[in-house]
C-alpha positions as CSV (number, residue, x, y, z in Angstrom):
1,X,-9.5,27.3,-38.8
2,X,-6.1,26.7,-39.9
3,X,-6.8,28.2,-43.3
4,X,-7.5,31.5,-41.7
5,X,-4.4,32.0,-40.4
6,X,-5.3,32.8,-36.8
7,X,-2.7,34.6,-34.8
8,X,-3.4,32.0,-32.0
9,X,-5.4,29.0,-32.4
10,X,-7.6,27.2,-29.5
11,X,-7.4,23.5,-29.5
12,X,-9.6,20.9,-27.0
13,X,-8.3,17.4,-27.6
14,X,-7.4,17.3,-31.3
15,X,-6.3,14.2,-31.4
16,X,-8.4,12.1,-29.5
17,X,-9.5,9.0,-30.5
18,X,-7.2,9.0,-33.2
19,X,-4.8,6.5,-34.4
20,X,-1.2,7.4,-33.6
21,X,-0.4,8.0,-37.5
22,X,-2.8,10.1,-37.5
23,X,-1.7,11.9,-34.3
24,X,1.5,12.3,-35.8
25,X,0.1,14.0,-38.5
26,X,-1.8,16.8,-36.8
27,X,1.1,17.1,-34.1
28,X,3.7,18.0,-36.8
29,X,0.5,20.6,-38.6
30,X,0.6,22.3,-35.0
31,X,4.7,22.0,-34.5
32,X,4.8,23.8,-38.6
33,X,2.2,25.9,-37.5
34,X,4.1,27.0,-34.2
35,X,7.6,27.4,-35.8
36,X,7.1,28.9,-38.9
37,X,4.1,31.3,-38.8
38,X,4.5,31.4,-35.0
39,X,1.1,30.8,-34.7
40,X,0.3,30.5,-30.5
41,X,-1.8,27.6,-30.0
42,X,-3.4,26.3,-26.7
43,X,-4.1,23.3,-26.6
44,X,-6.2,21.5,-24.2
45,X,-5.0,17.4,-23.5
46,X,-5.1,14.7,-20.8
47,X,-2.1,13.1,-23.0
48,X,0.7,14.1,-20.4
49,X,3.2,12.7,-23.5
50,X,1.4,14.9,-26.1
51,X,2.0,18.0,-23.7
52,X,5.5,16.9,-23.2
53,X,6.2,16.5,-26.7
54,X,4.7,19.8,-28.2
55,X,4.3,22.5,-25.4
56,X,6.8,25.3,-24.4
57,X,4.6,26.1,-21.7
58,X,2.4,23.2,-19.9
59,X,-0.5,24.3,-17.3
60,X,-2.8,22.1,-14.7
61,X,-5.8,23.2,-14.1
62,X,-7.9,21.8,-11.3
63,X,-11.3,22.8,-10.3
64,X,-11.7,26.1,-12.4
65,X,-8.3,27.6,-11.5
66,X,-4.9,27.3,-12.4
67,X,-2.9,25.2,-10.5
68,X,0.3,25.9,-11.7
69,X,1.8,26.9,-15.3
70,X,5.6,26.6,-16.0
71,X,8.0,25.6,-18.7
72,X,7.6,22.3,-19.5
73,X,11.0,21.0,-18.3
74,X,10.1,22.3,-15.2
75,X,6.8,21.2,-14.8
76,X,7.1,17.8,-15.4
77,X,11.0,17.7,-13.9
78,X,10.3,20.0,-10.9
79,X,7.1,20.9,-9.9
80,X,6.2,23.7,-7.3
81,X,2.8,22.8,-6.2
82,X,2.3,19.2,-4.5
83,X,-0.6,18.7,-6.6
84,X,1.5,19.0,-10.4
85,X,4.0,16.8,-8.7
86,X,1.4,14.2,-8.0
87,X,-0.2,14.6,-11.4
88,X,2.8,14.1,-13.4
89,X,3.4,11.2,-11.3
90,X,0.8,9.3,-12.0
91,X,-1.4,10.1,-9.2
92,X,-4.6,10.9,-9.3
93,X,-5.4,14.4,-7.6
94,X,-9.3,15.2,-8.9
């Protein structure tokens, strides 16, 4: 997909089950991808860490709809919805 040059590409868990080197390596593909050909890329994790790490923009989704979609300083530092605040928490809200 990469190879195409997509103006945004649609990721559901690259990198699992991978080893962290190789996590690495595909996280700094998409952060390349991101900065220099300012590709958009959504990408689709349970690895709160891996959203924290490479998102501008982090979004929970719960039951089909969108829960709540912020920066990602602000989602993880100060939720607006109960439900983000006791996601990024640890908690489990499913």
């Amino acid at each position: 997909a990469i190879v195409l040059e997509p103006a945004v590409l649609l990721l559901d868990e690259p990198t699992a089950n991978l080893d962290p080197q190789n996590v690495e390596i595909i996280e700094s593909i998409l952060h390349t991808l991101n900065r220099d050909r300012s590709t958009t890329i959504v990408l689709v994790t349970h690895n709160l860490f891996q959203a924290r790490r490479l998102a501008h923009r982090v979004g929970l989704m719960l039951e089909g709809r969108m829960e709540e979609l912020a920066e990602t300083e602000a989602f993880f530092g100060s939720p607006t919805s109960p439900l983000t605040a006791a996601f990024v928490g640890g908690r489990m809200v499913y």
